[in-house]
C-alpha positions as CSV (number, residue, x, y, z in Angstrom):
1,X,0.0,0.0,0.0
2,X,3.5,2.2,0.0
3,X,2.1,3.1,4.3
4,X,5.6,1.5,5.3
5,X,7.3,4.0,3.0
6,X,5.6,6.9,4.0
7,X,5.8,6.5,7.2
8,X,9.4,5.8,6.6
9,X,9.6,9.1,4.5
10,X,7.9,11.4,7.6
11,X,10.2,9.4,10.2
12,X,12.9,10.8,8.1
13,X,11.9,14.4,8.3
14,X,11.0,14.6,11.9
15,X,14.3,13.4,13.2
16,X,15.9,15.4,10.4
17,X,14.1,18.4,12.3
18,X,15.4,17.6,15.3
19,X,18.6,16.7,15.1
20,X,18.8,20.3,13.6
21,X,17.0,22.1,16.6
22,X,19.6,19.8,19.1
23,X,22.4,20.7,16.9
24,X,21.7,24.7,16.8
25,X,20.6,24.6,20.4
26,X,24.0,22.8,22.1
27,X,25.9,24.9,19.7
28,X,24.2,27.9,21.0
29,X,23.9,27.3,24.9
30,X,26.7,24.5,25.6
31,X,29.4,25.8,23.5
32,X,32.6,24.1,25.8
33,X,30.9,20.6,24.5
34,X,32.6,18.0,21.6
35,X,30.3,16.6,19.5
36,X,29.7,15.7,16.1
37,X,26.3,15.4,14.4
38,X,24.5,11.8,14.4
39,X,24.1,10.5,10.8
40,X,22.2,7.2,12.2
41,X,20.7,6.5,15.5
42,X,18.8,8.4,17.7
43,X,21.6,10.1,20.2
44,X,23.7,12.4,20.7
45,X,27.2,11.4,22.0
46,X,28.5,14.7,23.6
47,X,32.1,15.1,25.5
48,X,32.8,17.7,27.8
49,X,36.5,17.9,28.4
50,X,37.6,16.8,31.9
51,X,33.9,16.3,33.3
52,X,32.6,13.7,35.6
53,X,29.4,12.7,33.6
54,X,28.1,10.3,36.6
55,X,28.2,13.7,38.8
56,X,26.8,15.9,35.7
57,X,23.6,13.0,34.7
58,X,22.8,13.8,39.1
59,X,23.0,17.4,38.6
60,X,21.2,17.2,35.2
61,X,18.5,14.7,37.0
62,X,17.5,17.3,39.4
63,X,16.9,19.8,36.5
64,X,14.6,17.1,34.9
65,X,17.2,15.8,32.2
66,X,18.3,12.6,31.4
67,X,21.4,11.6,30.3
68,X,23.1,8.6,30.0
69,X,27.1,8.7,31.3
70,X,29.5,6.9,28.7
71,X,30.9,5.3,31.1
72,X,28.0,2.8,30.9
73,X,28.4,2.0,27.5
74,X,32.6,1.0,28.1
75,X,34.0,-2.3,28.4
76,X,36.9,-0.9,29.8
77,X,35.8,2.4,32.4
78,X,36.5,4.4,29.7
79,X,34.5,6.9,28.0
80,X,34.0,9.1,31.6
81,X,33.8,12.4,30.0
82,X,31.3,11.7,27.4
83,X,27.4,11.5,27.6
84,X,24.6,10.5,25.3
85,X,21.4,12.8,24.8
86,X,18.1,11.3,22.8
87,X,16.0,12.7,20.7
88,X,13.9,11.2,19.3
89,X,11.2,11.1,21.7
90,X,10.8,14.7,22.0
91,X,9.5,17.6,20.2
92,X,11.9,19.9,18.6
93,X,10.1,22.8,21.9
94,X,11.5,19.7,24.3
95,X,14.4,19.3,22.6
96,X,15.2,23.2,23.4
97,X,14.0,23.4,27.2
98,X,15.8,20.1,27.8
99,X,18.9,22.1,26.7
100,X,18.4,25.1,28.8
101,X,17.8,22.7,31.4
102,X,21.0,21.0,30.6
103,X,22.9,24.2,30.6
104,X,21.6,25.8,34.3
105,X,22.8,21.9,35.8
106,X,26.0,22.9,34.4
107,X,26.1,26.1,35.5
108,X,25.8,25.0,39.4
């Protein structure tokens, strides 16, 4: 019935949409952050230079942010100064706030 491919199709152009606002919003309001733009996958694997991300995903928690710590995603302990952000669960307005939200944790 081509549904599959449509639905494909809008898929393609929400996340596209997205990943955009992310992109314009961690450049704008977390510039001291690494990352490079996803081109498959739903995250965003960010590195902020000399951080404890296990101490930033608290102080992100209590701002109502989740992130996910690289660490857990190491074989080897390594990986402690990156963290992964989602998007595609969230509107491109939740996408922004989430980053504002990220940015005060940081800020503390």
């Amino acid at each position: 019935s081509g549904s599959l491919e449509r639905n494909i199709a809008n898929l393609v152009n929400v996340f596209s949409k997205r990943i955009k606002v992310m992109d314009e919003c961690i450049r704008q309001h977390l510039p001291q952050v690494e990352y490079t733009i996803p081109h498959g996958g739903y995250f965003f694997w960010l590195r902020l230079p000399n951080a404890d991300t296990q101490e930033l995903q608290k102080r992100a928690l209590a701002q109502k942010v989740g992130l996910r710590p690289g660490i857990r995603f190491s074989s080897q302990n390594g990986l402690r100064d990156y963290f992964r952000l989602g998007f595609s669960f969230y509107s491109e307005d939740q996408i922004e706030e989430g980053i504002l939200r990220l940015k005060a944790s940081l800020q503390k």
